[in-house]
C-alpha positions as CSV (number, residue, x, y, z in Angstrom):
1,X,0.0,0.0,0.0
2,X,2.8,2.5,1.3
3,X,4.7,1.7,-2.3
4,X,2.0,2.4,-4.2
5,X,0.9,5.7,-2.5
6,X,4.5,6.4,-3.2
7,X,4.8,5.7,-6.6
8,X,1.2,7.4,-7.5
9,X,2.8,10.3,-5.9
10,X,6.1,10.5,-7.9
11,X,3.6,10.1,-10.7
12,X,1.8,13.5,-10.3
13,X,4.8,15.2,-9.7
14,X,6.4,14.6,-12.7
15,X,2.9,15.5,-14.2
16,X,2.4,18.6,-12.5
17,X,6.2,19.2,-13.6
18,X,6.0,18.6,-17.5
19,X,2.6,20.1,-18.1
20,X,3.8,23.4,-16.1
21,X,6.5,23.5,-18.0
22,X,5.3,23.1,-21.4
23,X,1.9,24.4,-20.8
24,X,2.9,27.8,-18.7
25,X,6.4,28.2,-19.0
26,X,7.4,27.9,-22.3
27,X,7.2,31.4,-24.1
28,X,6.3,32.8,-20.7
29,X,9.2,32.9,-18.7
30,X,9.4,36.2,-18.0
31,X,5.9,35.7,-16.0
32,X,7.2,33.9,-13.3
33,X,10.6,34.5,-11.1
34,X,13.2,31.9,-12.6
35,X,14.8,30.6,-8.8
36,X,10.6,29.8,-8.5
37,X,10.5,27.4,-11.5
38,X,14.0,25.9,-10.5
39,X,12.6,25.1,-6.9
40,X,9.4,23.4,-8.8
41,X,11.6,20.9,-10.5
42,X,13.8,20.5,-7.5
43,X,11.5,20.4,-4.5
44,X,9.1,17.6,-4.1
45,X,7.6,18.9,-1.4
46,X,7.0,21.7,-2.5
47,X,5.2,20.3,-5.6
48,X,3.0,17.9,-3.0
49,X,1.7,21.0,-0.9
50,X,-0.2,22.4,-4.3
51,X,-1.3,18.8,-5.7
52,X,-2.4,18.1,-1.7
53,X,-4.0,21.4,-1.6
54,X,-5.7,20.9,-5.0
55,X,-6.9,17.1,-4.2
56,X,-4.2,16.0,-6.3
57,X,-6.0,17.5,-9.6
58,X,-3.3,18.4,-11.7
59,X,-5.2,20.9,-14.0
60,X,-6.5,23.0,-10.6
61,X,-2.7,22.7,-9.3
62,X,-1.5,24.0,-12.3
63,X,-3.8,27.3,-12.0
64,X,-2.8,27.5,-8.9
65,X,0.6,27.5,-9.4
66,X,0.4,30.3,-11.9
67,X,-1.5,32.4,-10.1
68,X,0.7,31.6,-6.9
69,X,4.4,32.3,-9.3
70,X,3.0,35.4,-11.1
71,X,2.4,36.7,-7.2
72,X,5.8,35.7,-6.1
73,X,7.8,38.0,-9.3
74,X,4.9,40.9,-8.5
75,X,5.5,41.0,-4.9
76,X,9.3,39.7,-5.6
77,X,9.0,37.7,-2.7
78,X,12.6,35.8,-2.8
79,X,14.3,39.2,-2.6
80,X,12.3,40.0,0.5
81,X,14.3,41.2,3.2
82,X,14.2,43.6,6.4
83,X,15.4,46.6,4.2
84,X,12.2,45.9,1.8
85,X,9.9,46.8,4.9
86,X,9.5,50.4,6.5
87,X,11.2,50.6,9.7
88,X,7.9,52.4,11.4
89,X,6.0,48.7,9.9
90,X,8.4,46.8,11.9
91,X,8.2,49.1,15.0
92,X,4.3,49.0,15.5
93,X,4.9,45.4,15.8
94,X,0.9,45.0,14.3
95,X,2.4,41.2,12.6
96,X,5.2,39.0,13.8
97,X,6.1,35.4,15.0
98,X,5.9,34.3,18.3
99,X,4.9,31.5,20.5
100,X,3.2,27.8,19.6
101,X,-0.5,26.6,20.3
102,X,-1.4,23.5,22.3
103,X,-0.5,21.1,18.9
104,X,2.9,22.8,18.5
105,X,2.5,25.0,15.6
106,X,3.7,28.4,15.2
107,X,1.7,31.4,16.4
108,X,1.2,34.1,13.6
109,X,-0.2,37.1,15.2
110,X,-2.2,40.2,13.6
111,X,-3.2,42.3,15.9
112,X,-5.7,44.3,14.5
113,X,-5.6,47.6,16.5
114,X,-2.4,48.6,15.1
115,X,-3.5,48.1,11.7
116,X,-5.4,51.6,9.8
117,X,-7.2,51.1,6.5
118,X,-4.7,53.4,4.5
119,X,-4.3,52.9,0.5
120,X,-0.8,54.4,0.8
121,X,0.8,51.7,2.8
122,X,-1.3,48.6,2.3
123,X,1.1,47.5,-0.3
124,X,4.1,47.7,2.2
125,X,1.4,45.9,4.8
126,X,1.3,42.8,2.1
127,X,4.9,42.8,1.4
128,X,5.6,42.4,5.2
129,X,3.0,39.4,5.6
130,X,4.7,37.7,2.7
131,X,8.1,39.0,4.7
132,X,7.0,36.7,7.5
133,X,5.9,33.7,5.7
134,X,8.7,33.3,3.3
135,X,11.1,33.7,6.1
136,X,9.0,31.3,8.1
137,X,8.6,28.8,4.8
138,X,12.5,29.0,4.6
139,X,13.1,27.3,8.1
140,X,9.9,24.7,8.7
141,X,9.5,23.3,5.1
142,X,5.5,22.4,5.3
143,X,5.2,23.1,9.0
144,X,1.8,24.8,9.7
145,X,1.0,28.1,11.5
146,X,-1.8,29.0,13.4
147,X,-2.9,32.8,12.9
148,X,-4.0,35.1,15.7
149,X,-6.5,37.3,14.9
150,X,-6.5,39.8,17.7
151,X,-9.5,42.4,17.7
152,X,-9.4,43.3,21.1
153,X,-9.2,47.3,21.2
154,X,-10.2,47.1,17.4
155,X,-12.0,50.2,16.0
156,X,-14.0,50.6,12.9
157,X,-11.0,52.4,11.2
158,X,-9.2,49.0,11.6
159,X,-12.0,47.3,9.4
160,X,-10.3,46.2,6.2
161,X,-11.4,43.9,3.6
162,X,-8.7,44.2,1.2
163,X,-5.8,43.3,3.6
164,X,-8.0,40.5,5.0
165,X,-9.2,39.3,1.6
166,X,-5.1,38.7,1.0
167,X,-4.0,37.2,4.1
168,X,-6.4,34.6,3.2
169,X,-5.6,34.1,-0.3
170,X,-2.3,34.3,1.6
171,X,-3.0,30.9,2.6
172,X,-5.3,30.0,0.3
173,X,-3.1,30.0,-2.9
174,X,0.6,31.5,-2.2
175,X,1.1,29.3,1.1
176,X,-0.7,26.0,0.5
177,X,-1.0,23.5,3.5
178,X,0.3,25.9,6.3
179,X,-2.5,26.8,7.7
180,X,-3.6,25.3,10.9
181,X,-6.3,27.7,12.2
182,X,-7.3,30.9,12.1
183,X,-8.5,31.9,16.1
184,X,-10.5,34.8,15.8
185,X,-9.9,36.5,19.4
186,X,-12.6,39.3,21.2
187,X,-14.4,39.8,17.9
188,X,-16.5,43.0,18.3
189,X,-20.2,42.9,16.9
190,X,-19.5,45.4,14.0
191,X,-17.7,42.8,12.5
192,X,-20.0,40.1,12.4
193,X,-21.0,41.0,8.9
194,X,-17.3,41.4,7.8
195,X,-16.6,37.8,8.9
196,X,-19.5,36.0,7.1
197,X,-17.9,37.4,3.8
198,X,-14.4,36.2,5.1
199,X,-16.2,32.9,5.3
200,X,-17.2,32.9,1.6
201,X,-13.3,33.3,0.4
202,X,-12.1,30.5,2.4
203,X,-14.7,28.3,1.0
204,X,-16.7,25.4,3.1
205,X,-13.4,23.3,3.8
206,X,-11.3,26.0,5.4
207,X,-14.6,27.6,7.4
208,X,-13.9,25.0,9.9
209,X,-10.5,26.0,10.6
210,X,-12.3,30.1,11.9
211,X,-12.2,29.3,15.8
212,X,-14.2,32.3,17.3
213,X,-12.9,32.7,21.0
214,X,-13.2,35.0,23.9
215,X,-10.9,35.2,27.2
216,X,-12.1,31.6,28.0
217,X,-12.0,30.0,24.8
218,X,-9.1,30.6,23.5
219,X,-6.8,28.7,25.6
220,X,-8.2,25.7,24.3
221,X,-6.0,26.4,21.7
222,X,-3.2,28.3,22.9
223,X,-1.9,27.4,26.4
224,X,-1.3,30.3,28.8
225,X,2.6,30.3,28.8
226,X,2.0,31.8,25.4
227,X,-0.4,34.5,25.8
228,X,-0.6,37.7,26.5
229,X,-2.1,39.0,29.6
230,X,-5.1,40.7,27.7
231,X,-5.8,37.1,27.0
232,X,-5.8,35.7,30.1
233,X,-2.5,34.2,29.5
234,X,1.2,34.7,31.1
235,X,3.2,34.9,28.6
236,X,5.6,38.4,29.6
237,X,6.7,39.0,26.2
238,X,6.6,42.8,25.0
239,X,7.2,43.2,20.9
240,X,10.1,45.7,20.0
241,X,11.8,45.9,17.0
242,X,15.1,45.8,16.3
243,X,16.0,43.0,16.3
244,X,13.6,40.6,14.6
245,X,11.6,38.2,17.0
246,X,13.0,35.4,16.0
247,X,12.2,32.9,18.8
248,X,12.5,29.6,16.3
249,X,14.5,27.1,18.2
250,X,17.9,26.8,17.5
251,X,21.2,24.6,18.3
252,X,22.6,25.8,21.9
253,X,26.2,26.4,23.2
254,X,27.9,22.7,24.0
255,X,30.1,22.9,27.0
256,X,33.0,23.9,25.0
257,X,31.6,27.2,24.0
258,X,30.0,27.6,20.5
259,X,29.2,24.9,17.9
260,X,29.7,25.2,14.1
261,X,27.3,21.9,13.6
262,X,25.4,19.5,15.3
263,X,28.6,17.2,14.5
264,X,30.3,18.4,17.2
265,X,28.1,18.8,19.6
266,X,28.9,16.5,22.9
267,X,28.8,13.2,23.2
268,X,27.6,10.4,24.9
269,X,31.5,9.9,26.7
270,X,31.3,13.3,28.3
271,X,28.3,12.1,29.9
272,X,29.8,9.0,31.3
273,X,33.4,10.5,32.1
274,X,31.8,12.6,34.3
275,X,29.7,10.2,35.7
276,X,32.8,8.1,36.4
277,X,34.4,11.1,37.9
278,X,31.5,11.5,40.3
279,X,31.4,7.7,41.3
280,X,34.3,7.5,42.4
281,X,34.5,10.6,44.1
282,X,31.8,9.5,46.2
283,X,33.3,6.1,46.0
284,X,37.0,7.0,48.0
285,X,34.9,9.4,50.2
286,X,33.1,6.3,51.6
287,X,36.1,3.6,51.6
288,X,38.3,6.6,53.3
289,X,36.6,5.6,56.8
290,X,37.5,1.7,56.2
291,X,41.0,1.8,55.5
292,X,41.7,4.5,57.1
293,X,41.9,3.8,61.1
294,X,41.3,7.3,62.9
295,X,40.2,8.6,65.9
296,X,36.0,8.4,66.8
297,X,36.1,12.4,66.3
298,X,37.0,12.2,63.4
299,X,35.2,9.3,62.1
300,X,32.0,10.8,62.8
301,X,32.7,14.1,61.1
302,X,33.7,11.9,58.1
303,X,30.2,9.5,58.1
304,X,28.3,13.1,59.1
305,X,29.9,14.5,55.6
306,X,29.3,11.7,53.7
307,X,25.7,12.1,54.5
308,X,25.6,15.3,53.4
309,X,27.3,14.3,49.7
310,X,24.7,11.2,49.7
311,X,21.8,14.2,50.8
312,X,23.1,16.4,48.2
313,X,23.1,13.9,45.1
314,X,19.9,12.4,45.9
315,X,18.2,15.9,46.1
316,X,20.1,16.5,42.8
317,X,18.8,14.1,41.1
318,X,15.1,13.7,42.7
319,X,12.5,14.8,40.0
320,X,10.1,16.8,41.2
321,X,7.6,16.8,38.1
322,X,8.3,14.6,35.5
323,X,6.7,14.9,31.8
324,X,5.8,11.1,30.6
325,X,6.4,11.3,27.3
326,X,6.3,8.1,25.1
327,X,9.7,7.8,24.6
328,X,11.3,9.7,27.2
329,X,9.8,10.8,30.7
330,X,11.7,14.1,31.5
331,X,12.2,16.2,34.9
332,X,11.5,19.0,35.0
333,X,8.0,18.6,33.3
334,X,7.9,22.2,32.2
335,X,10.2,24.7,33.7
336,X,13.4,25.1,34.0
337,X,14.4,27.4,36.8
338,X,18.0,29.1,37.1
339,X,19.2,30.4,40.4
340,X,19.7,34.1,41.1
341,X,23.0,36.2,40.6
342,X,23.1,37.1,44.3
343,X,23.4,32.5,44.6
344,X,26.7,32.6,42.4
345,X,25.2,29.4,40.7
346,X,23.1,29.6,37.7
347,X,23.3,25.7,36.1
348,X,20.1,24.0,36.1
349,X,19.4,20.4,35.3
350,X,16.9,18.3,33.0
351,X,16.9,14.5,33.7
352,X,16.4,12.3,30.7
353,X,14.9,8.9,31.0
354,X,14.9,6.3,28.4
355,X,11.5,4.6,28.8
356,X,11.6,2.2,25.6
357,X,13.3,-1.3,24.7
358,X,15.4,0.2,22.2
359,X,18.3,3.3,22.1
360,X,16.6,6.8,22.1
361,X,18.5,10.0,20.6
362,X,17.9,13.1,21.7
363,X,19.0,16.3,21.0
364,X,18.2,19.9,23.1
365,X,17.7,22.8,21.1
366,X,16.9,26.8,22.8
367,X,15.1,29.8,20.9
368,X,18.3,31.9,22.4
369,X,21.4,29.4,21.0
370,X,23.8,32.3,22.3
371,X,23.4,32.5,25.8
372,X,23.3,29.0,27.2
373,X,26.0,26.0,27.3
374,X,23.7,22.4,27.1
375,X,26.3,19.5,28.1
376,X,25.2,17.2,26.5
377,X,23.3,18.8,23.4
378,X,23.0,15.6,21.2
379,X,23.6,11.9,22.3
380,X,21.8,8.9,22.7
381,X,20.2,7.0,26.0
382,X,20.1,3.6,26.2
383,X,17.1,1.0,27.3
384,X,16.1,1.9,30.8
385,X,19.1,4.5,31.5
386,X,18.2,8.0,32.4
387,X,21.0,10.9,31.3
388,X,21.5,14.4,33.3
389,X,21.7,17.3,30.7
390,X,23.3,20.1,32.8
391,X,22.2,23.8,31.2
392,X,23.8,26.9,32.4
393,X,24.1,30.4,31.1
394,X,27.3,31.9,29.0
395,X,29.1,34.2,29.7
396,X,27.1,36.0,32.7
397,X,24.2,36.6,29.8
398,X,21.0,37.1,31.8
399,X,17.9,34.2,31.8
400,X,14.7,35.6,30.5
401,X,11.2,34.4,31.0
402,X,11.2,34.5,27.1
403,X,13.9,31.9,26.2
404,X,12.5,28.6,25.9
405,X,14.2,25.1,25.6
406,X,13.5,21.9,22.8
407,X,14.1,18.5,23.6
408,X,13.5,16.5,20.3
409,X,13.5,12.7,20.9
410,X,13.4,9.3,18.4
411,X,14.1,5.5,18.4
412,X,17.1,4.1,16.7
413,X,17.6,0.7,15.7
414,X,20.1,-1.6,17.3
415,X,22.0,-1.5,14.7
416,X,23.1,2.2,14.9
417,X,25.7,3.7,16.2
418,X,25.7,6.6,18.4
419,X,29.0,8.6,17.7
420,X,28.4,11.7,16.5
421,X,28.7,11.0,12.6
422,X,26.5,8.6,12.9
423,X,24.0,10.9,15.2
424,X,24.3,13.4,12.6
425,X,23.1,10.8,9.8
426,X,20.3,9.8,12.0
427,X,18.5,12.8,12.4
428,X,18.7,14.0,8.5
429,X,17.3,10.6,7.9
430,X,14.2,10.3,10.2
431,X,10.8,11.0,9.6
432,X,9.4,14.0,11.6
433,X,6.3,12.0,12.8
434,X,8.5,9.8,14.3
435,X,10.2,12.7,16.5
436,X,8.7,13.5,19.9
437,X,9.4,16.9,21.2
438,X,8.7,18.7,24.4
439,X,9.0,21.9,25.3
440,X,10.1,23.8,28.7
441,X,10.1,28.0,29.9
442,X,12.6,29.5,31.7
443,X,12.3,30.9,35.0
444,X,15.3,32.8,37.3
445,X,14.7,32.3,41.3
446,X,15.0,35.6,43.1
447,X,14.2,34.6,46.7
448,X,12.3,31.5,47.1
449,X,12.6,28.2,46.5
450,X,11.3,26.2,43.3
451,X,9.4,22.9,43.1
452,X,12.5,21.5,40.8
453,X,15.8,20.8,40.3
454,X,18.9,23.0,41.6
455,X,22.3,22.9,41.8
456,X,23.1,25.4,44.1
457,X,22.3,24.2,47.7
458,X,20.9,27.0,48.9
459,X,17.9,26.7,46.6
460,X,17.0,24.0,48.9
461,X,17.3,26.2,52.2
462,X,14.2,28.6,51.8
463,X,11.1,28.5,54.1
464,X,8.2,27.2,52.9
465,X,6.5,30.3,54.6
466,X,8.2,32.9,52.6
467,X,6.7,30.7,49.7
468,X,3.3,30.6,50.6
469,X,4.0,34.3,51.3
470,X,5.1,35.3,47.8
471,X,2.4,32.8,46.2
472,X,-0.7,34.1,48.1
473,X,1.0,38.5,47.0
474,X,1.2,36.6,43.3
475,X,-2.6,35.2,43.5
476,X,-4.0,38.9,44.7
477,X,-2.0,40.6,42.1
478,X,-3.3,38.2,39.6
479,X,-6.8,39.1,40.8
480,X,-6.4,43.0,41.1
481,X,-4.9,42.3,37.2
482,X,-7.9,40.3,36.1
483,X,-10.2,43.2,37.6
484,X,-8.9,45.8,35.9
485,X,-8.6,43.8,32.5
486,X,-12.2,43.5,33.1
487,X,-13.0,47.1,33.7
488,X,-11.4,48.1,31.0
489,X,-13.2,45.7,28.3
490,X,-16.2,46.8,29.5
491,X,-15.3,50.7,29.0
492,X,-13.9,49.6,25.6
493,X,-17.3,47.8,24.9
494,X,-19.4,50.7,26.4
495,X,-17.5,53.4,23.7
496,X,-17.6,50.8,20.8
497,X,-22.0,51.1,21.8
498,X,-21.8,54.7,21.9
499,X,-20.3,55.1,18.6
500,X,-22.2,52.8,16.9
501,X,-25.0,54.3,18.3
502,X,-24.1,57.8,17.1
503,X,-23.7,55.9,13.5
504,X,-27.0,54.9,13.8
505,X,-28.5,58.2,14.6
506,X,-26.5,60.2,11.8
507,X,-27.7,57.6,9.5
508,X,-31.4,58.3,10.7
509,X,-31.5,61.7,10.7
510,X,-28.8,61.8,6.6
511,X,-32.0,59.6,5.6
512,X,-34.8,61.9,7.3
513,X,-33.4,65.5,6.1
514,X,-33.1,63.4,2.4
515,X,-36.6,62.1,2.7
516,X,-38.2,65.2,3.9
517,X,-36.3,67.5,1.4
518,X,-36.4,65.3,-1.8
């Protein structure tokens, strides 16, 4: 079955190939951009996401992929770069990437309330949304985004058709098969006319991917670690430009300092030299008191410190919250938290476990590569074992609340090897369903102690009073936030009444003065 699936597919994309190429190209190069027709006969991929898109009709693919390449030279899309945009564009920060919802797809956010219906800049507007989606195409061949429609604080003057109408034909026809979604988010009234026309272009396949939420909707979509606050969410991240967001996850700093590839990254032996090292550290430290024939002073100060190194390991390596993933269960299950700069130590731990039968490689990967050094980054664990991955910053660069941290996970067969070379290999070759990945936030510990792992012992020393202190100030905070966010919507709702309102009227008494006079 799987062969011939494979070879009908080959079939339609040397179809789609020839007939685009004799049918469209062919006396009509100059229509199209010539690194576009090159990619066509070079990426399969590529090809698939219009047949898939088109229910593998070659005559509706090709239309489509005229229409899509003539778009590409007009909006000269591979040439697109930050000095294409206006700076001001970049600054309002009304488009950008940031964030993943609860199926691990990117978050594409719009928010509406920077956005003015203006003829005289919607062109750079559509250059910077093809801006974003190129640049995101570039990085996660076929990977789908889910797009944030936020209309909270939206105005009539944001009401715009046109730029709509192409963000979905966006999707629709230039970006096949990377849409995931579309949440609409706080949707005013005015605009439920505007959307039933939105719901025309996408046609009666896409209308099912409009999810129309409110403060408690949407996080069945979009987990609250990456939402704003207006949203209900935590997620602390301000937009600014310059630089770029640009929170894609990336390859981290090995121990060594930085990496030019993933073939170097450590290996599996640093792992186990150090573990070696430790062993029989603790090791001597317990024989010392055999061979060694001393006074009774002195032997119990030597049993009372070897307590204390036995204490200190086993709260080292306890896991506190564990994620059970199917391959690998891994501690912490969702944070990471670094200690403070008054503490002196910054290096936090994530416990690997291999829950499988067979050898599991991993690799770690961070949406800021530059600041942190991951020992080890990419190795193997074998059946049963569990591996410590020791993270700590570079270079005295400050942890943020932003930074977030990859761990990407898949079976190998006995057979493999697990040097680096052959590590490297493995992860070009394997399919992306067969990857599990989990992801964890960053958190810095200022005065209290944190339900995970530390490596400075003084995490462990803090009262459990000063943190029931701190959490019951957070939880009132929270609250006083929520009833202001409240107030707030409901003055914005109140003024959105009053104006329509005023609309209403002007339009009664236009059409009585008219009546009355004509």
């Amino acid at each position: 079955m799987a062969e011939n699936h494979a070879q009908n597919r080959a079939k339609l994309i040397s179809e789609t190939r020839r007939r685009f190429e004799a049918e469209y190209v062919t006396d009509k190069s100059d229509k199209y951009d010539a690194r576009d027709v090159e990619r066509l006969q070079q990426d399969d991929n590529w090809v698939e996401s219009y047949l898939s898109w088109r229910h593998n009709i070659v005559d509706e693919t090709l239309k489509m992929l005229d229409e899509s390449f003539q778009w590409r030279k007009e909006i000269s899309v591979n040439d697109l770069n930050e000095s294409s945009i206006p700076r001001w564009l970049l600054e309002i920060g009304v488009i950008y990437l940031h964030g993943y919802d609860k199926e691990g797809n990117k978050l594409f956010w719009i928010r509406v309330k920077y956005h003015i219906k203006d003829q005289k800049t919607i062109s750079d507007k559509k250059k910077l949304i093809a801006f974003w989606l190129e640049r995101y195409a570039k990085r996660e061949n076929g990977k789908p985004v889910t797009v944030m429609f936020d209309l909270s604080e939206t105005g009539i003057n944001s009401i715009d058709m046109d730029f709509v109408r192409f963000i979905i034909n966006c999707f629709k026809v230039y970006y096949p098969k990377y849409l995931s979604k579309i949440v609409i988010f706080d949707m005013p009234w005015l605009m439920n006319a505007a959307f039933k026309i939105v719901k025309t272009w996408l046609g009666p396949e896409a209308v099912s991917l409009l999810k129309f939420t409110s403060k408690n909707e949407v996080q069945d979509y979009v987990s609250v670690e990456y939402l704003p606050p207006h949203m209900g969410g935590t997620d602390p991240f301000k937009y600014s430009y310059p630089p770029l967001v640009d929170d894609d996850f990336q390859t981290p700093l090995c121990e060594n300092g930085p990496i030019t590839s993933e073939d170097e990254t450590s290996s599996k032996e640093d792992i186990e030299s150090d573990g070696k090292e430790t062993l029989e550290t603790i090791s001597n430290e317990e024989q010392t008191p055999l061979v060694k024939k001393s006074n009774p002073t002195e032997s119990t100060s030597k049993a009372e410190e070897n307590e204390k190194v036995d204490s200190k390991m086993k709260a080292f390596k306890k896991p506190l919250s564990v994620f059970k993933g199917p391959l690998l269960h891994i501690s912490p299950a969702e944070e990471l938290y670094f200690g403070n700069t008054e503490s002196g130590e910054k290096k936090t731990l994530m416990v690997l476990t291999n829950v499988t039968k067979n050898i599991v490689a991993f690799k770690v990967r961070t949406t800021a590569p530059e600041k942190y050094r991951v020992k080890p980054s990419n190795s193997s664990c074998d059946p049963g074992a569990s591996v410590d991955i020791v993270v700590s910053p570079h270079g005295g660069l400050t942890v943020s609340a932003q930074d977030r941290f990859l761990i990407m996970a898949a079976e190998m067969e006995q057979s493999s090897g697990t040097g680096p070379a052959e590590l490297t290999q493995f992860w070009k070759e394997v399919p992306r369903n067969k990857v599990m990945e989990h992801r964890l936030r960053c958190h810095t510990v200022e005065s209290s102690k944190p339900n995970t792992l530390m490596l400075k012992d003084s995490a462990f020393n803090m009262s459990d009073k000063t943190s029931e202190d701190i959490c019951l100030q957070l939880s009132h905070l929270l609250e006083s936030n929520r009833k202001l966010e409240d107030q707030v919507q409901r003055c914005i709702w109140f003024q959105q009444l009053l104006l329509s309102l005023t609309m209403l009227l002007l339009a009664f008494v236009t059409s009585f003065f008219y009546l009355l006079y004509s």
